[in-house]
C-alpha positions as CSV (number, residue, x, y, z in Angstrom):
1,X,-13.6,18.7,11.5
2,X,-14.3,15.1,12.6
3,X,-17.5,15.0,10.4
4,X,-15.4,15.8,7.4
5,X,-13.2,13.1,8.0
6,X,-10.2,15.7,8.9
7,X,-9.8,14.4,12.8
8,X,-10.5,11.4,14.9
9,X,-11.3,11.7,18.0
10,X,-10.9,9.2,20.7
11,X,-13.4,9.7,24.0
12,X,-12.0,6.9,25.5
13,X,-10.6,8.6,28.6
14,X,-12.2,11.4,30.5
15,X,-10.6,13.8,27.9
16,X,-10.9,13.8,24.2
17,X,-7.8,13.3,22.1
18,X,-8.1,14.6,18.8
19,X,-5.7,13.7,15.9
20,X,-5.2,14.0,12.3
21,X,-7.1,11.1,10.1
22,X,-4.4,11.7,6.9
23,X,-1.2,12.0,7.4
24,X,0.7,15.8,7.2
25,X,2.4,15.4,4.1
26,X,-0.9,13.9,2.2
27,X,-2.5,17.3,3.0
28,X,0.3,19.4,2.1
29,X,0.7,17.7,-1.1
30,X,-3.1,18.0,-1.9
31,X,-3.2,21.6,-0.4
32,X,-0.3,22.5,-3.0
33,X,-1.8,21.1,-5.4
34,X,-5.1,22.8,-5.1
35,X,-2.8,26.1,-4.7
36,X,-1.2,25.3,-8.1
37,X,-3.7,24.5,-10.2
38,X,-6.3,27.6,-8.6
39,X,-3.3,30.2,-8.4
40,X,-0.4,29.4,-11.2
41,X,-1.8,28.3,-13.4
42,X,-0.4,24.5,-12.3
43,X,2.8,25.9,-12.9
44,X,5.7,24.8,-10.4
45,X,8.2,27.5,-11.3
46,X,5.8,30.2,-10.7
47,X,4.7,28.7,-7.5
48,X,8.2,28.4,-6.5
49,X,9.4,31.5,-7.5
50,X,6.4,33.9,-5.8
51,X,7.5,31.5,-2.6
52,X,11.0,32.7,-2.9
53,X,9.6,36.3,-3.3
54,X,7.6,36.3,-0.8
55,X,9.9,35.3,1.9
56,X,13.8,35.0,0.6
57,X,15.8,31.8,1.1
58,X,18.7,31.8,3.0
59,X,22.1,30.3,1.3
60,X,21.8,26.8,3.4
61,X,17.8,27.1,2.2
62,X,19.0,27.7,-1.5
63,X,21.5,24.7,-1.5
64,X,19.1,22.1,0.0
65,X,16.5,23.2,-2.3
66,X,19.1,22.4,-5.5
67,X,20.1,19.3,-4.0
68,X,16.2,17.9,-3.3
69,X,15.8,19.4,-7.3
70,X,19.0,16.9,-8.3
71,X,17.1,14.2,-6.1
72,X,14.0,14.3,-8.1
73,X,15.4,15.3,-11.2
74,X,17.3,11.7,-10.7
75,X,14.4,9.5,-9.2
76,X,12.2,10.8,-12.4
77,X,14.5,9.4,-14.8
């Protein structure tokens, strides 16, 4: 994974540390993506909805999701 650029490692000290190169949410966002466009068709709501599906929300789940919706329905604008 460090020749692909995924991890650095640092031999500095008599054990190697090993970290992330890009940070979590960079390859989230370009794992969903890839998801989205191979799987749905780059359709959100489908995504979304065969989440929800596939493992069911709970009520305090449900209301943060409508909130973060309101929040980017808002900064889009």
């Amino acid at each position: 994974m460090t020749d692909k650029g995924l991890l650095r490692r640092n031999d500095e000290h008599r054990a190697h540390i090993y970290e992330a190169s890009v940070p979590q949410v960079q390859t989230q966002r370009a794992l969903v993506s890839d998801l989205l466009d191979r799987a749905f068709e780059g359709s959100a709501a489908n995504l979304i909805m065969q989440a929800l599906a596939s493992k069911p929300a709970s009520a305090q789940e449900l209301s943060r999701i409508r909130r973060l919706l309101d929040e980017y329905e808002q900064s889009t604008r």
